[in-house]
C-alpha positions, 0 to 999 in steps of 0.5 A: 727121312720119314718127313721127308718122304710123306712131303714128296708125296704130298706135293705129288698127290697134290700136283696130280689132283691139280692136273686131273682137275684142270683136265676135268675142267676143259672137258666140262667147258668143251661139253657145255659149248653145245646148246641146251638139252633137257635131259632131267625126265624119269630120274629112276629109269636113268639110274637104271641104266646108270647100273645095267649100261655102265656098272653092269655092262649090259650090252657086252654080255652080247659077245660073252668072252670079250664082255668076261676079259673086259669085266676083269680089267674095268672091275679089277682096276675099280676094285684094286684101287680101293686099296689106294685110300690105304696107300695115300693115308700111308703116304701122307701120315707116314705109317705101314698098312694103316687099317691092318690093326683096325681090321685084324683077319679081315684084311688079309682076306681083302687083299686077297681079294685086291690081288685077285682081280689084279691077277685078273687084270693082267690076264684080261689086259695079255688077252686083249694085247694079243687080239690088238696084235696077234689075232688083229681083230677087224674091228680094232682098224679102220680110217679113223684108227690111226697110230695115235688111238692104236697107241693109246690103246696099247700103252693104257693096256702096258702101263695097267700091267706094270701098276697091278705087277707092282702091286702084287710085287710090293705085297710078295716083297712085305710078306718076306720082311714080315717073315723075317720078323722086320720093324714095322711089318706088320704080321698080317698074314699070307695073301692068296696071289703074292704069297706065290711070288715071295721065292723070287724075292728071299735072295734079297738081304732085307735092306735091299727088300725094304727099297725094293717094297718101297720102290714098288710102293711108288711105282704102283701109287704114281703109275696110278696118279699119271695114269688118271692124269694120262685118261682125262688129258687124252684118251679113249679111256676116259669112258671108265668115268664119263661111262657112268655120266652117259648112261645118265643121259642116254635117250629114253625115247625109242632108238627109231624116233626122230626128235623134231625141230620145235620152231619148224613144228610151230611154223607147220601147225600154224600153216595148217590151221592147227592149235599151238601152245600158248607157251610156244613162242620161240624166236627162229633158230640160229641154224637149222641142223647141225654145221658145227659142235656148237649147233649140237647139243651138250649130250651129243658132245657127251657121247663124243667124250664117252666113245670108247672107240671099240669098233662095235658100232662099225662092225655093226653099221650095213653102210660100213659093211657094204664098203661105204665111207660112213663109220659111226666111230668116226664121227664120235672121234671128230665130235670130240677132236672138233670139241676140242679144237673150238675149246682150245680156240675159244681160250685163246680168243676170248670165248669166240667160236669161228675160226674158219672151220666147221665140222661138216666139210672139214671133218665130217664129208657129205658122203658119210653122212648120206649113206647112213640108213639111219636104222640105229644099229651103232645105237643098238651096238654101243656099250654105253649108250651112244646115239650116232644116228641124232647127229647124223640126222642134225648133220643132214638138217643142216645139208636139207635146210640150209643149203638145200643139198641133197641128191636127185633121189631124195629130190624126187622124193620130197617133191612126190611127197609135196605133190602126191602125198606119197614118195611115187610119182603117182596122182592121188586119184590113180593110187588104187588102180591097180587093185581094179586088175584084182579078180572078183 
């Protein structure tokens, strides 16, 4: 039965890393479809913000209750599943809390500290189910916010329930059978949360205690096995892993400055009789800008794949406030649904990337992209590190340089800028006039 039983597992835990692997991979090809980016520079600032944005959490301590619920679910489910290595080496070699006779008294004070942060999980993850759809917090809605990401939202939120439940219920089932005195029961100890819960399970006969302890053992190891091929396959909370890769790459450069096309510097400077680096011979860009996820680059694609979707950058965003169309979120959403689709596409055709659609006209509108003040608030806002703005602006090349749209305001403009030197319809030579109204 024993042998039996560790070959199940095997084949699951083996059919598991298979589909978390296969999602992994498409992910990596649906990121690396976007162009080339150097993003290598200053290697001991980037796993700075490795630990402040992703581990530490930097930017959420900006609300300190939201930042205190989600710190208990991100670190407990880390944490808690530390305890997972035990419980595959158990499976697979069929044995019974295998680092108890390594560890001796310290292991009933790490699982406590395990069932800890479970209990802290499920509190956190009640609190943020009751704010989805009791309180019903502004930014949790929206256009983009349809019943897809609003139910993957509340079953991520269920199912770390049920596996932190099934954990501290496995451990209250084992600590009554060690009581009892029961074969390979190890005496460990009490554990600080379960040893609460053993007075729900003493009724049981032991028999019935050893199912239940095992059918709590598997529903806590393959919850957590679906539950990893579930967040790769599609949902927002793939930004518990990709959050550290992002941090990596996020721009060092202030927020505020604008990365130039380099092609388009060359052609000016040599315009203007202005020296050009000897190494700066580049063929002409395929696009100016941005019309589709393929014009971008890998990091912007990146940023997509690690959107949590909390909103912030929405709430923050004067655009969205003052009742126009422009959501940051919305944008990270499309990148990454557009990523995919071309990802999906490409498969099936060969590696070819045209397939009649692009993401500025069928998923990004003109309207979204002009009312950006490009004033960087999403990237101020964003937990990770996210840069909305860059794609906007790449968007917005694109719209200028392409197609040569733009509204009659900004026409004006560039034109005042090309004749006067100046956005005003004024001459050069009457720009200080009126300080000659000035007394004395």
């Amino acid at each position: 039965m024993q042998v039996l039983s560790s070959s199940v597992f095997a084949v699951v835990l083996v059919a598991a890393g298979y589909g978390i692997y296969k999602s992994i991979n498409r992910i990596r090809k649906n990121i690396l479809i976007g162009r080339p980016e150097e993003r290598s520079d200053n290697p001991i600032q980037r796993f700075k913000n490795v630990l402040l944005l992703a581990l530490g959490q930097k930017k959420m301590f900006k609300k300190p209750l939201p930042a205190l619920l989600h710190a208990g679910v991100y670190l407990g489910f880390l944490i808690v599943n530390i305890e997972m290595l035990e419980i595959v080496l158990d499976g697979l070699l069929g044995t019974h809390r295998l680092f108890f006779p390594l560890l001796g008294t310290v292991y009933p004070i790490l699982i406590s500290i395990f069932e800890l942060f479970a209990l802290a999980v499920i509190i956190s993850c009640v609190v943020f189910l009751a704010r989805r759809w009791i309180v019903k917090v502004p930014r949790f809605s929206g256009i983009e916010m349809t019943s897809a990401p609003t139910l993957d939202a509340t079953i991520i939120l269920i199912v770390e329930i049920v596996l932190m439940k099934a954990f501290l219920f496995m451990n209250a089932c084992d600590l009554v059978l060690q009581s009892r005195g029961e074969e390979h029961y190890w005496i460990t100890g009490s554990f600080l949360v379960s040893s609460s819960l053993t007075s729900y399970f003493t009724s049981f006969s032991s028999e019935s205690l050893m199912w239940l302890e095992r059918a709590f053992w598997w529903i806590h190891i393959i919850g957590v096995l679906a539950f990893a091929n579930y967040v790769f396959y599609h949902s927002k909370h793939l930004h518990i892993f990709m959050a550290f890769i992002n941090a990596y790459y996020v721009k060092l450069n202030p927020a505020g400055q604008m990365s130039n096309m380099p092609e388009v510097t060359k052609e000016v400077r040599l315009m203007l009789n202005l020296p050009v680096e000897e190494n700066s011979d580049m063929a002409a860009p395929v696009r100016f800008g941005a019309k589709d996820v393929t014009d971008l680059s890998w990091v912007n694609i990146l940023n997509a794949y690690s959107c949590t979707e909390c909103g912030r950058c929405t709430q923050q965003c004067p655009a969205n406030i003052t009742g126009k169309k422009l959501s940051p979120r919305k944008i990270m959403m499309d990148i990454r649904d557009r990523a995919e689709e071309i990802g999906l596409f490409m498969k099936q055709h060969e590696g070819k990337t045209d397939d009649g659609k692009a993401l500025l006209g069928d998923y990004i509108s003109e309207e979204e992209i002009l009312a950006c003040t490009t004033c960087n608030a999403c990237v101020e806002a964003c937990p990770v590190g996210i840069d909305p703005v860059d794609i906007i602006v790449q968007l917005r090349r694109y719209q200028l340089m392409e197609l040569s749209k733009a509204p009659s305001s900004w026409t004006g403009m560039l034109s005042n800028l090309e004749n006067n030197f100046a956005p005003w319809k004024f001459s050069p030579s009457d720009r200080f006039n009126w300080a000659s109204k000035l007394n004395g």
